[in-house]
N, C-alpha and C positions, 0 to 999 in steps of 0.2 A: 368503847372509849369515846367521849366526845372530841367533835372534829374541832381541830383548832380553826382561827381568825383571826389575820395578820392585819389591819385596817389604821390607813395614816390620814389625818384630816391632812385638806392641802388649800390652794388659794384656787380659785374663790372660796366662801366660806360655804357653808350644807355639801361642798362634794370629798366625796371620800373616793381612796386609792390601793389598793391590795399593798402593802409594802413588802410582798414577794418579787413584784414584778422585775426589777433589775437581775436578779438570782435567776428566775425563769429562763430571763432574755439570751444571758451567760448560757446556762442549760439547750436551750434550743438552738442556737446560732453553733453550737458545739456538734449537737446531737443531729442535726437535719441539716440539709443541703438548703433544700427553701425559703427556710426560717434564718439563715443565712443572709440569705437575700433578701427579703421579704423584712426583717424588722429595723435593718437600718434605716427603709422610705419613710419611714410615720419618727423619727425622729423622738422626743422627748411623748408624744400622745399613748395613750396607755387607757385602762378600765378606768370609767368612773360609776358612782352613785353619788344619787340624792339619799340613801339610809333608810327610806320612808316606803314600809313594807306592804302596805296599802299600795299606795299611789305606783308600787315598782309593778305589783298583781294587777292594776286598774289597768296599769299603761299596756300590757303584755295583753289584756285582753283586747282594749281596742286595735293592738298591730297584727293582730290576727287575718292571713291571708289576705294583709294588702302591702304596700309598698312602706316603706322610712318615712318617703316624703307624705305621702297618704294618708298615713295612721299620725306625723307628727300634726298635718293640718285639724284634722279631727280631733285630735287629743287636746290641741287648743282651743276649738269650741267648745269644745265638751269641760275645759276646764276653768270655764269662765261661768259657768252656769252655777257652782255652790261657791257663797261666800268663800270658803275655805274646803279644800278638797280633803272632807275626812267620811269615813263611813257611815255616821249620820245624818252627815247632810245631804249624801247623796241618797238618802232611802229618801229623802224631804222631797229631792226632783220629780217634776211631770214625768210623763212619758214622753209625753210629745215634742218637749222640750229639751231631751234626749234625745229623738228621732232626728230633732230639728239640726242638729250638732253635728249628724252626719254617722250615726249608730245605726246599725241593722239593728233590726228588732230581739232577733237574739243576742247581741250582745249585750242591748239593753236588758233582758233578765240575766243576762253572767253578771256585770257588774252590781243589780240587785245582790243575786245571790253572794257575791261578794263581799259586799257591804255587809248583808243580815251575818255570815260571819263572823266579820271581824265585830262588829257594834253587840254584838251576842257572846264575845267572847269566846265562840268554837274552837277557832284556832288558837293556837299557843306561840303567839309570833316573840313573846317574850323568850322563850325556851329553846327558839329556832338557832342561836347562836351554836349552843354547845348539843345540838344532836346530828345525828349522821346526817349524809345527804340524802340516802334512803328514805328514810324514819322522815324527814321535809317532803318529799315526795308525795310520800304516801299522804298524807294529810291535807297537803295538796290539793289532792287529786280528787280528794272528794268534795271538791266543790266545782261545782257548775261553770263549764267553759274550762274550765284547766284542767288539761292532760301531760303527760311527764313531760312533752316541747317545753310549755308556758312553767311548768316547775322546775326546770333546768335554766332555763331563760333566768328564774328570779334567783337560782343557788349561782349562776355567774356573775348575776348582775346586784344583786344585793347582799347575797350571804358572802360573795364575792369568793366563791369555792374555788380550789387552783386548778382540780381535776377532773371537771366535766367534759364527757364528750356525747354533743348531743348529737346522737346519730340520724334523728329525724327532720335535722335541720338540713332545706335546701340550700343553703345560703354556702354553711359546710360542706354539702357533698356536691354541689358547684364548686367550690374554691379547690376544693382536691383535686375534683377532675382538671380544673384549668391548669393548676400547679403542677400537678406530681402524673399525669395522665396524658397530657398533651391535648384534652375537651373529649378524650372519650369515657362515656359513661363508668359510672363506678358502683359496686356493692358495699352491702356494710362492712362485709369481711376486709375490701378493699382500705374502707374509712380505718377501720381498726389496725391494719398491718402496719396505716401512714402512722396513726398516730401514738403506736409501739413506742416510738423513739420520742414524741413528746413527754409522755410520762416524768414525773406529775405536774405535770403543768399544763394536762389538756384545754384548760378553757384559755389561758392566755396564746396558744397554739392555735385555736379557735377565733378567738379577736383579731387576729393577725389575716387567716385567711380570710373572712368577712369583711376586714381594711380593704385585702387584695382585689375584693368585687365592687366595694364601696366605699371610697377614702372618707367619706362622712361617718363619724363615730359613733353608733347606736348607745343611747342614754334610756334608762328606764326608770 
């Protein structure tokens, strides 16, 4: 069955908003003690996207294994460099003029590989609405630099799925240990027992604890 998408334009204009998320909040402040606590701090702040399915796999690649603040400085060098950030014009880019931006050299062929992608038409970013999150995954995955982290990343942050739980995220299995563990280390089995009682609404469950590490909102 294709997965549903619940998406509300809002102010400013290009960002979009799950319009689950109020229903979620209900659900989790019910079902979890934490999320209890934890979503009344962030007030009205919630998921956002830019829409733009390119630029959402671009950005995920450059935050790979460094920090928010890190990957946002980089991401804006890196996106001054084509007139307009689409994946023609980034195959148009130097290298060196990539390197120069502040890209490891592997990333600079992920986001090639990228690019040739999507400007080849590979991917079916048009059809990505109504297929499972699997079936995204998988398709994914086979491009260069992206492993199911950076395809979960874009199914939260662009497809704006309700029910991801990325297990391979530090970010997550810090935030549980701090919350639900008192900072002693956790397993997956641990992650998954927490987030029993998020269901379905793992990935806003997920936003939440990632607030908890870092009140700064991650945008992709």
């Amino acid at each position: 069955m294709p997965a549903s998408k619940k998406i509300a334009t809002v102010a400013p204009a290009e960002l979009l908003m799950p319009e689950y998320w109020e229903d979620a909040c209900k659900h989790l402040t019910k079902k979890d003690r934490v999320m209890k606590r934890l979503i009344p701090q962030f007030g009205d702040a919630r998921l956002q996207s830019r829409g733009e399915a390119f630029i959402t796999l671009a950005r995920s690649i450059v935050g790979q294994q460094i920090s928010v603040k890190a990957a946002q400085t980089v991401w804006e060098r890196f996106a001054k460099l084509p007139r307009k950030m689409t994946p023609g014009n980034v195959l148009k880019l130097k290298v060196d003029d990539m390197r120069a931006a502040g890209l490891s050299a592997r990333k600079v062929e992920y986001l090639v590989d990228l690019a040739l992608h999507f400007d080849s038409g590979t991917v079916h970013a048009g059809a990505w609405e109504d297929w499972e999150d699997e079936a995204v995954i998988a398709e994914l995955v086979a491009i260069r630099g992206i492993g199911r982290w950076t395809a979960e990343m874009f199914l939260i942050f662009h497809l704006m799925r309700p029910n991801i739980l990325p297990l391979d995220d530090v970010g997550l299995i810090n935030g549980i240990s701090k919350n639900y563990f008192s900072g002693e280390s956790v397993s997956r089995s641990d992650v998954r027992e927490v987030a029993a009682a998020w269901a379905p609404y793992c990935s806003v469950a997920t936003w939440y604890i990632w607030r908890s590490l870092d009140p700064l909102p991650i945008e992709y």
